[in-house]
OpenMM code with the backbone's topology and positions (N, CA, C; nanometers):
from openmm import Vec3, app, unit

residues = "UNK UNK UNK UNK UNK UNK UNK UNK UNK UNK UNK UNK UNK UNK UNK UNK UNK UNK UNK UNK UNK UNK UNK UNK UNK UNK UNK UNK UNK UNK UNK UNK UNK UNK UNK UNK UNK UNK UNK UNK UNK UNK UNK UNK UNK UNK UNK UNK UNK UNK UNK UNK UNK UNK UNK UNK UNK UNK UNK UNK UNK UNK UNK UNK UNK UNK UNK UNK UNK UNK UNK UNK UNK UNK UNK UNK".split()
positions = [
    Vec3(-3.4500, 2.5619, 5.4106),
    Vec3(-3.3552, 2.4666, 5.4690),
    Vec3(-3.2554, 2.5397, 5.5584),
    Vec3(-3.2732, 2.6050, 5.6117),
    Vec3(-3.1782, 2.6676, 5.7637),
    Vec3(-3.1521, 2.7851, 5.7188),
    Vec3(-3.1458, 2.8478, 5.5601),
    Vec3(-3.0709, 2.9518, 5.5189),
    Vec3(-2.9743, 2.9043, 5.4609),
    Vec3(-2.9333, 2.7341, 5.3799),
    Vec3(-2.8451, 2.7235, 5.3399),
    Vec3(-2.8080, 2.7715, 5.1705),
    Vec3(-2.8976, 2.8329, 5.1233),
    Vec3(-2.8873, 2.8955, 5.0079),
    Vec3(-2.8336, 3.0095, 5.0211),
    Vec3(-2.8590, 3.1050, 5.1167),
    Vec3(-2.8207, 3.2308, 5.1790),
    Vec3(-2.6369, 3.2117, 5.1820),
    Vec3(-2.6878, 3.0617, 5.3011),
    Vec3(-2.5058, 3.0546, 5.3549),
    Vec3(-2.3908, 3.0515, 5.1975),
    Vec3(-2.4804, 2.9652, 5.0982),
    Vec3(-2.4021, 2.9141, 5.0174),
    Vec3(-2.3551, 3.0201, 4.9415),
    Vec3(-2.4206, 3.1221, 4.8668),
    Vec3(-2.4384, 3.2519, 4.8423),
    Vec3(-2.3583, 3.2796, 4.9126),
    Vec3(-2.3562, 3.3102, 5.0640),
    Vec3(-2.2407, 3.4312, 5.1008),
    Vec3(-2.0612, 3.3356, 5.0304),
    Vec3(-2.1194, 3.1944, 5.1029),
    Vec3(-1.9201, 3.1773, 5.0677),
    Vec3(-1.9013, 3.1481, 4.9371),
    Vec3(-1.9701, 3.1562, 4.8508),
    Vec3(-1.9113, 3.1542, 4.7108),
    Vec3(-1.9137, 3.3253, 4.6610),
    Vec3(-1.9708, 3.3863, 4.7448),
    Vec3(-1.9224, 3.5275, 4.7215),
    Vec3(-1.7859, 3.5923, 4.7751),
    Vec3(-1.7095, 3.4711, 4.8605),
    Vec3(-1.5750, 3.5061, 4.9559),
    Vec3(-1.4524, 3.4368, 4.8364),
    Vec3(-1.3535, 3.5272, 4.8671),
    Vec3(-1.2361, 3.4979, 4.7638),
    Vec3(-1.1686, 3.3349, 4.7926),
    Vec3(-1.2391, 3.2935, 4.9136),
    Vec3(-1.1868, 3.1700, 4.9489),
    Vec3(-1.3011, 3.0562, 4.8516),
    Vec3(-1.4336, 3.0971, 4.8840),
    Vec3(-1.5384, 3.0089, 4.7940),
    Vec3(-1.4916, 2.9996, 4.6790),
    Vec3(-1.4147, 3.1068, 4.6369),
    Vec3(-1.4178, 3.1440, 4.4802),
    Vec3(-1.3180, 3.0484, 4.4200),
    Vec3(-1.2125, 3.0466, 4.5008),
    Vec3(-1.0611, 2.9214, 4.4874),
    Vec3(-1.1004, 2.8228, 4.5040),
    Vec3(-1.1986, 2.7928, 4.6201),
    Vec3(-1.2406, 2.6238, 4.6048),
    Vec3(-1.3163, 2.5838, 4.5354),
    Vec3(-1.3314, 2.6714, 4.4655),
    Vec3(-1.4676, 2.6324, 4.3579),
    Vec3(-1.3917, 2.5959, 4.1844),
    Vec3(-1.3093, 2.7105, 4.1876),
    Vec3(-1.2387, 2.7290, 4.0758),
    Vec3(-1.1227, 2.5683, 4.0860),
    Vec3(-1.0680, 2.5499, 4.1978),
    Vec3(-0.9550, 2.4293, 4.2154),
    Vec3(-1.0239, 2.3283, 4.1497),
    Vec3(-1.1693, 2.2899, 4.2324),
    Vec3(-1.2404, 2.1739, 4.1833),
    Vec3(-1.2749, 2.1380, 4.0435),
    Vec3(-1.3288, 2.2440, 4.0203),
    Vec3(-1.3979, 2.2657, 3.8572),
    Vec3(-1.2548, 2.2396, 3.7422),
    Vec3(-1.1300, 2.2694, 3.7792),
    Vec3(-1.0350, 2.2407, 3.7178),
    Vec3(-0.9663, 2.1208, 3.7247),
    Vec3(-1.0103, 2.0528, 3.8594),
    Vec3(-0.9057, 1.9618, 3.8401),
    Vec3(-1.0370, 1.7620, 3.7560),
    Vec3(-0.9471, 1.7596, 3.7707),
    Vec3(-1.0200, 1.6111, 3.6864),
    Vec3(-1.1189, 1.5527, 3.7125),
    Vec3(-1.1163, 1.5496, 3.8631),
    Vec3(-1.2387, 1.4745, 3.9682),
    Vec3(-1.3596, 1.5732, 3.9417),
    Vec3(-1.3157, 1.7495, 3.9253),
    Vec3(-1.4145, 1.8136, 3.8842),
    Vec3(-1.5069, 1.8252, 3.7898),
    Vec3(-1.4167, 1.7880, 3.6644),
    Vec3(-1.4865, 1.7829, 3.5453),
    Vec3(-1.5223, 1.6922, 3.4909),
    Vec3(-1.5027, 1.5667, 3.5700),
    Vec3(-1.5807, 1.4223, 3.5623),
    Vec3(-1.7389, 1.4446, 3.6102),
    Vec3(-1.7316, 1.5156, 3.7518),
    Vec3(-1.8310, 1.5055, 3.8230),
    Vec3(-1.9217, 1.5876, 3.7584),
    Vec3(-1.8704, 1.7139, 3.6920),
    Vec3(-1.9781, 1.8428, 3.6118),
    Vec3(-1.9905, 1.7295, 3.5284),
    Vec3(-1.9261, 1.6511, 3.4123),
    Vec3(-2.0196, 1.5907, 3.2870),
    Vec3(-2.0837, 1.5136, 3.3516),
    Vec3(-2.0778, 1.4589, 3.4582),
    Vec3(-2.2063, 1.3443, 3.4976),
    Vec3(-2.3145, 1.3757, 3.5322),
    Vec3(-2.3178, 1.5138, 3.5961),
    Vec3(-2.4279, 1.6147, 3.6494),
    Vec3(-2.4993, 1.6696, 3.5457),
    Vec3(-2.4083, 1.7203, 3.4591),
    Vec3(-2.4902, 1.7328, 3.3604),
    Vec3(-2.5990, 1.6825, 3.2731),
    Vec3(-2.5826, 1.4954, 3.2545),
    Vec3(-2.6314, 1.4236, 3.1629),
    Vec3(-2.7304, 1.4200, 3.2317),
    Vec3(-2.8496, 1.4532, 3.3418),
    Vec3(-2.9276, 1.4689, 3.3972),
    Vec3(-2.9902, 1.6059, 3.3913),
    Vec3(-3.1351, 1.6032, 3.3650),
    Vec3(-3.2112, 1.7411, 3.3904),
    Vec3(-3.1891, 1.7818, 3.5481),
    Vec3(-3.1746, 1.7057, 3.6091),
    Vec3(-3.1388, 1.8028, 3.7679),
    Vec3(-3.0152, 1.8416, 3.7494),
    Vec3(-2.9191, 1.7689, 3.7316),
    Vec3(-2.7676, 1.8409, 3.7331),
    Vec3(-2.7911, 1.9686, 3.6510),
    Vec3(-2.8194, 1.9958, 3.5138),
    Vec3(-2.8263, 2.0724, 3.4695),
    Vec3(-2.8750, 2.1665, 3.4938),
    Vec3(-2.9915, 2.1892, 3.5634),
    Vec3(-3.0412, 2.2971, 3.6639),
    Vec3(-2.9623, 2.2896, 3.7850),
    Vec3(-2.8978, 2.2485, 3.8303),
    Vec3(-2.8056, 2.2597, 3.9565),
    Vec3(-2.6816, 2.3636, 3.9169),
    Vec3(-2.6085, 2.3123, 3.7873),
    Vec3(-2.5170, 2.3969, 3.7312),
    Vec3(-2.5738, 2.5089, 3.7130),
    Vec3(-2.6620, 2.5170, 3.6416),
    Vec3(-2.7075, 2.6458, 3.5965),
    Vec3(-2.7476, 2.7600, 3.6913),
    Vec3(-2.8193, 2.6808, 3.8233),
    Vec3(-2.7966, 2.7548, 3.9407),
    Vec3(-2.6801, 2.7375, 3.9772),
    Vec3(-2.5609, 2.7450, 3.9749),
    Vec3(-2.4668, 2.7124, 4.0451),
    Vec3(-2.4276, 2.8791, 3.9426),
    Vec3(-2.4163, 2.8325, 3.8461),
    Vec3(-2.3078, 2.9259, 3.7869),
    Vec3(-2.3977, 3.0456, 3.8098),
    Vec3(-2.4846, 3.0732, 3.8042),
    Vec3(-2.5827, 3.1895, 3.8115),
    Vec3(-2.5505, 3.3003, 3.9518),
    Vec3(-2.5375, 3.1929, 4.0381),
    Vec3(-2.5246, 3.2229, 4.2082),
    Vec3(-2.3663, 3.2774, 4.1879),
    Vec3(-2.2904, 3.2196, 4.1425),
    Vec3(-2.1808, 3.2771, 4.0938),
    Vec3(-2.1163, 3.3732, 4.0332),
    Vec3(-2.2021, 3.4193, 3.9384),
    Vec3(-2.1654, 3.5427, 3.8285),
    Vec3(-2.1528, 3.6544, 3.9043),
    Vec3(-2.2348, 3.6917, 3.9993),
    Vec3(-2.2327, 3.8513, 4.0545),
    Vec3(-2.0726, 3.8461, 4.1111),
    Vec3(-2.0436, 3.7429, 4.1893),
    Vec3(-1.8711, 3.7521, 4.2171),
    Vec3(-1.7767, 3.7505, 4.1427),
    Vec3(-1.8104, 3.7292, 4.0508),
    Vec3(-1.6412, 3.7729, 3.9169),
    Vec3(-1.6973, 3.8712, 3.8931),
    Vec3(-1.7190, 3.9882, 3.9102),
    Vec3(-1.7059, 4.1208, 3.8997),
    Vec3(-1.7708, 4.1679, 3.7451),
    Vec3(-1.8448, 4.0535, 3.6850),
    Vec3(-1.8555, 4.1225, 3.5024),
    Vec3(-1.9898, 4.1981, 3.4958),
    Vec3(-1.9830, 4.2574, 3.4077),
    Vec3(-2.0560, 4.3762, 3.4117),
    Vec3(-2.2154, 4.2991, 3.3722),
    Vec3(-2.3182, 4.3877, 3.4120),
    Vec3(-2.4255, 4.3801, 3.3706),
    Vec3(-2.4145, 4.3400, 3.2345),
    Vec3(-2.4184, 4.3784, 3.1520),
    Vec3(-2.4173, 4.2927, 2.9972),
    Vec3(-2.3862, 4.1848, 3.0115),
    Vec3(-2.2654, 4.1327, 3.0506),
    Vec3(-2.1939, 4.0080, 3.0166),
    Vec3(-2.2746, 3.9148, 3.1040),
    Vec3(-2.3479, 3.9616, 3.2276),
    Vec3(-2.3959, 3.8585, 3.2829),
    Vec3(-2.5328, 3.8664, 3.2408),
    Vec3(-2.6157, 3.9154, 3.1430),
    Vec3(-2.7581, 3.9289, 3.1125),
    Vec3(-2.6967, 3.8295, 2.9980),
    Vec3(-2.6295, 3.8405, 2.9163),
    Vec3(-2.5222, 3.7520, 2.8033),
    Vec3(-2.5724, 3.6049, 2.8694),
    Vec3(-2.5293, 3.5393, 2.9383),
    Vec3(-2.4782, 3.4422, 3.0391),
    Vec3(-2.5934, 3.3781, 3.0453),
    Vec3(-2.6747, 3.4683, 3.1448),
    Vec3(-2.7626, 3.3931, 3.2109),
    Vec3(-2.8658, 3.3681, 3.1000),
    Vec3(-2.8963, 3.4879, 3.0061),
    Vec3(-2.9652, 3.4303, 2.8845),
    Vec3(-2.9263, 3.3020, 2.8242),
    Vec3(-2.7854, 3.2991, 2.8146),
    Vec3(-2.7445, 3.1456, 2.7726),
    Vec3(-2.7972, 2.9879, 2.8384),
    Vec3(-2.7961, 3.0256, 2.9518),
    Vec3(-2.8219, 2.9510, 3.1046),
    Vec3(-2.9168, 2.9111, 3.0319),
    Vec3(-3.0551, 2.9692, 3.0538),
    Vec3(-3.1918, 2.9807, 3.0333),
    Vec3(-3.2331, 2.9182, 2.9297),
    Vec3(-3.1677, 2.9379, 2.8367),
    Vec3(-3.1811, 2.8853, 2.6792),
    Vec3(-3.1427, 2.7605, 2.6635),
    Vec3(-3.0480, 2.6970, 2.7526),
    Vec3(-3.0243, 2.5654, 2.7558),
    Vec3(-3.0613, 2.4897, 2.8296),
    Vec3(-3.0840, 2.5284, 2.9648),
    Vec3(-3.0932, 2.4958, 3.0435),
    Vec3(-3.2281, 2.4635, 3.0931),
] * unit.nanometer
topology = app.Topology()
chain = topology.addChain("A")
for resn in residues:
    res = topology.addResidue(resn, chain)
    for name in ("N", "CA", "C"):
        topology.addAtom(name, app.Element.getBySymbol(name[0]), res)
């Protein structure tokens, strides 16, 4: 699709992706919209890619994100 996985990837790897991501997910409209996404097998693979695409940018170490994504996987 144009490279928009690529694109999406780079700006959630930018300290700006990272705030608009974090604002949303916190505020109410966010966490309405994650439980609704969720109650669906696509949302739930959407999150799970979502947060996955995410992890390498908070900086946590190899363990914590083999931790994680094992979790992902297992539920997901």
């Amino acid at each position: 699709m144009f490279g928009m996985e690529n694109m999406a990837k780079q700006f959630l790897s930018s300290p700006e992706g990272q705030k608009m991501i974090m604002d949303f997910i916190s505020s109410p409209d966010g966490v309405n919209t994650i439980k609704k996404m969720v109650g669906t097998p696509e949302g739930k693979k959407a999150v799970g890619t979502l947060i996955k695409t995410a992890l390498p940018a908070l900086g946590l170490s190899g363990e914590e994100m083999g931790m994680i994504t094992g979790i992902l996987d297992k539920f997901l």
